[in-house]
C-alpha positions in Angstrom: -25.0 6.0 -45.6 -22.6 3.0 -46.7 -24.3 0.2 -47.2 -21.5 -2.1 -46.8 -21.8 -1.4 -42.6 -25.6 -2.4 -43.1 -24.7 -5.8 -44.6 -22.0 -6.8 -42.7 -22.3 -9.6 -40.1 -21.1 -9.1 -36.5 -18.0 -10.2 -35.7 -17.6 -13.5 -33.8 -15.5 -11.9 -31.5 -17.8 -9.1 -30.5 -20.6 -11.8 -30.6 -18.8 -14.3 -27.7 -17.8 -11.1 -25.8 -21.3 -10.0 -25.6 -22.4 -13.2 -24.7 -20.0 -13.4 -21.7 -20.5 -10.5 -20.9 -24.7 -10.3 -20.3 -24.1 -14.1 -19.1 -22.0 -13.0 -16.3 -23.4 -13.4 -12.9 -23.7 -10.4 -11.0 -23.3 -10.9 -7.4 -24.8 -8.7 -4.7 -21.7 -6.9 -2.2 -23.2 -8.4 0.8 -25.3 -11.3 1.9 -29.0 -10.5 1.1 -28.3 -7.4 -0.8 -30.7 -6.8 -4.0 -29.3 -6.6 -7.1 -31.6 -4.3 -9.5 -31.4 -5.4 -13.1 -33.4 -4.0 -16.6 -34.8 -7.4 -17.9 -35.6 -7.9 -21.8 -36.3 -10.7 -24.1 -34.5 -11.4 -27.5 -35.8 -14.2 -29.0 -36.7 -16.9 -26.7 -33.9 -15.8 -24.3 -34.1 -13.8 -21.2 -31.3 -10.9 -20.5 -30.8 -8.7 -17.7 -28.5 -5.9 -17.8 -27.6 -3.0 -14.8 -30.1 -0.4 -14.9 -27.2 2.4 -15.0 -26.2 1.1 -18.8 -29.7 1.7 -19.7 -29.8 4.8 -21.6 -33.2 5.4 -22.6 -36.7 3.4 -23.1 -39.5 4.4 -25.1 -42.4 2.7 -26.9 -41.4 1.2 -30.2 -42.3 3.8 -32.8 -42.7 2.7 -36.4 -39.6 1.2 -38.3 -38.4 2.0 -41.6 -36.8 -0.8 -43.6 -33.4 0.3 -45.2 -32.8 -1.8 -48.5 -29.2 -4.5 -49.2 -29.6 -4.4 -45.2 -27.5 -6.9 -42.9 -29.9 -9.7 -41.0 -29.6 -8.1 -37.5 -30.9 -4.7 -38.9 -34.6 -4.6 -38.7 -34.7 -0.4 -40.0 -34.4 2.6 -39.2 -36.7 4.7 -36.4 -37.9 8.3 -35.5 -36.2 8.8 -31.5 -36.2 11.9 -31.2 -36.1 14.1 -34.0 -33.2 11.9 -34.7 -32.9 8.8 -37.5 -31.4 6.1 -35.5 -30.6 2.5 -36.3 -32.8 0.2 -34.8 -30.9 -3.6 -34.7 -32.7 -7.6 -33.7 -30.6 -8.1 -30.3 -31.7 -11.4 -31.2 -30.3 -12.0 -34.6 -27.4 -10.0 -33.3 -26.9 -12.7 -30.7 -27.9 -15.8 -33.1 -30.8 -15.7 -30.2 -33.1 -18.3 -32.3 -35.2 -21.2 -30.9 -34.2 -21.3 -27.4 -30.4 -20.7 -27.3 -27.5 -18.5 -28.7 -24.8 -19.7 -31.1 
């Protein structure tokens, strides 16, 4: 595995259109309509995404630490059969003491 894509930071650009983008309203077709979101926390802040985008959710099995990883990595993790990256949403975001830079 290259270890250079473990320690590099997110983009800004990526950061501020991920921000937008799960900060976006989502408004219900007709008056009194429910809109059904997938809520989470990362860090102290609270996110809600469509439950269509959600793939899959499982307990949280152990995690591995990787060594010369990048902040927003935590490890890897056992899904599966399958070694799979497991990254902080929250330091991905900058999602630290109440808001996101």
């Amino acid at each position: 595995m290259n270890t250079v894509f473990l320690q590099r930071e997110l983009d800004s650009c990526d950061r501020q259109q991920w921000r937008r983008e799960l900060a976006a309203p989502l408004v219900a077709k007709q008056a009194g309509q429910l809109v059904k979101l997938f809520v989470f926390r990362a860090g102290a802040e609270w996110f809600g995404i469509e439950p269509p985008a959600v793939v899959l959710t499982e307990p949280m099995p152990p995690v591995h630490s990787v060594p010369q990883r990048g902040k927003a990595l935590v490890g890897v993790v056992n899904l599966r059969g399958s070694v799979t990256l497991c990254f902080s949403i929250a330091d991905a975001l900058h999602c630290l003491a109440g808001t996101c830079r």
